[in-house]
C-alpha positions as CSV (number, residue, x, y, z in Angstrom):
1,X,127.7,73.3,27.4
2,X,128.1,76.0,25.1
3,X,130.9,78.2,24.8
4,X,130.7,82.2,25.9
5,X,132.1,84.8,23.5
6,X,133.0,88.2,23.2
7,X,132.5,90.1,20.1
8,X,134.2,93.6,19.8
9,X,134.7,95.9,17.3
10,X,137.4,98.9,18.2
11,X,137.8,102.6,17.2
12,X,141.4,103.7,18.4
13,X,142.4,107.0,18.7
14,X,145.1,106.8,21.7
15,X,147.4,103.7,20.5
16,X,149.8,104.6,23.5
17,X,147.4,104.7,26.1
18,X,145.3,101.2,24.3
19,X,148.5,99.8,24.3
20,X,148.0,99.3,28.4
21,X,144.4,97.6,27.7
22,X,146.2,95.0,25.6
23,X,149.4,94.8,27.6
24,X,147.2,94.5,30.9
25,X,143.8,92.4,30.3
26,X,146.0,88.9,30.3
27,X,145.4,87.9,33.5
28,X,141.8,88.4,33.4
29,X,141.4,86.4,30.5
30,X,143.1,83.5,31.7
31,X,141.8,83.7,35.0
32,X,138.3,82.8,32.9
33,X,139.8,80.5,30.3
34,X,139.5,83.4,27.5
35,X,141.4,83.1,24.3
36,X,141.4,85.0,21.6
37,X,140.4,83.6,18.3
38,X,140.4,86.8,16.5
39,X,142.8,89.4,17.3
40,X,142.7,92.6,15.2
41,X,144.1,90.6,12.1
42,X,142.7,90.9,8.5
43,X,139.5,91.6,7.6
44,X,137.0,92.7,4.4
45,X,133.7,94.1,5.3
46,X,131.3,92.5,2.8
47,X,127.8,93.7,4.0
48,X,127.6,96.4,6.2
49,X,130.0,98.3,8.8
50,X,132.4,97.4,11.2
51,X,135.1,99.5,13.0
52,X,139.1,99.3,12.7
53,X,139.8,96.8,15.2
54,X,137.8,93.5,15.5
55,X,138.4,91.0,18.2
56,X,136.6,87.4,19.5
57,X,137.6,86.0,22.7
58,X,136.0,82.4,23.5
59,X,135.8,81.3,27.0
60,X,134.8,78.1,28.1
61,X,131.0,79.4,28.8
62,X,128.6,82.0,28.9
63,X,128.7,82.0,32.6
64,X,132.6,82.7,32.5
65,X,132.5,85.6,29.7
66,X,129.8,87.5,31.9
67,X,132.4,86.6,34.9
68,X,135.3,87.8,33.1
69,X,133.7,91.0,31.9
70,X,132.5,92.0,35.6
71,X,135.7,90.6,37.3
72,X,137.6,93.1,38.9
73,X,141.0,92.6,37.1
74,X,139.3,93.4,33.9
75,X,137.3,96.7,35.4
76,X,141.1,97.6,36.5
77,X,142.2,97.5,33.2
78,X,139.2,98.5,30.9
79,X,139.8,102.4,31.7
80,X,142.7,102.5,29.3
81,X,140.3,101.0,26.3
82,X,137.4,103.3,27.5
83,X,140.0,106.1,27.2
84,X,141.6,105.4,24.2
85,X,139.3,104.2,22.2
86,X,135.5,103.9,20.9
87,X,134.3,100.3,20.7
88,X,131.0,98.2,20.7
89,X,131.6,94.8,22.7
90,X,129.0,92.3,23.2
91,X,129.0,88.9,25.0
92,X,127.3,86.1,23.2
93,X,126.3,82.6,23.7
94,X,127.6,79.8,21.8
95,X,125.7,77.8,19.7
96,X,125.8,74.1,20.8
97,X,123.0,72.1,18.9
98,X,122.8,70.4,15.1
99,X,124.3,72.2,12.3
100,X,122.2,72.3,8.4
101,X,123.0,69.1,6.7
């Protein structure tokens, strides 16, 4: 089965209030098997734009990114990252079939 993802990129413009969103959306996450795979680290924009903050989270499916994203422990914390911040998130997917030789 392939894997669910979430890809978002993050304007911040409260990092008090954002802080909560981070400090708070753990349990969600786990309750849906997320893990980040990229969290705001480096990064070099090579063909067009992105925003200050990037961040993948894989989850074990499609199924449970949707799940995670409608859950209500992530709604209870996602009104700190609406506040603080301007982002554009989207849930993707994997790919699970043959790769180019």
């Amino acid at each position: 089965m392939a894997r669910g993802y979430w890809v978002a990129h993050v304007d911040i413009n409260d990092h008090e209030t954002y802080r909560k969103y981070v400090e708070g959306n753990g349990p969600a996450f786990a309750k849906f098997g997320g893990r980040f795979l990229v969290r705001a680290g480096r990064y070099e924009v090579v063909e067009g734009t992105t925003r200050e903050r990037n961040v993948v989270v894989e989850f074990p499916s499609y199924e449970a990114a949707r799940a995670c994203w409608h859950s209500p422990e992530y709604q209870a914390v996602l009104k700190y990252r609406t506040a603080a911040s301007i982002a554009d998130l989207v849930i993707f997917e994997g790919y699970d079939g043959e790769q180019p030789a």
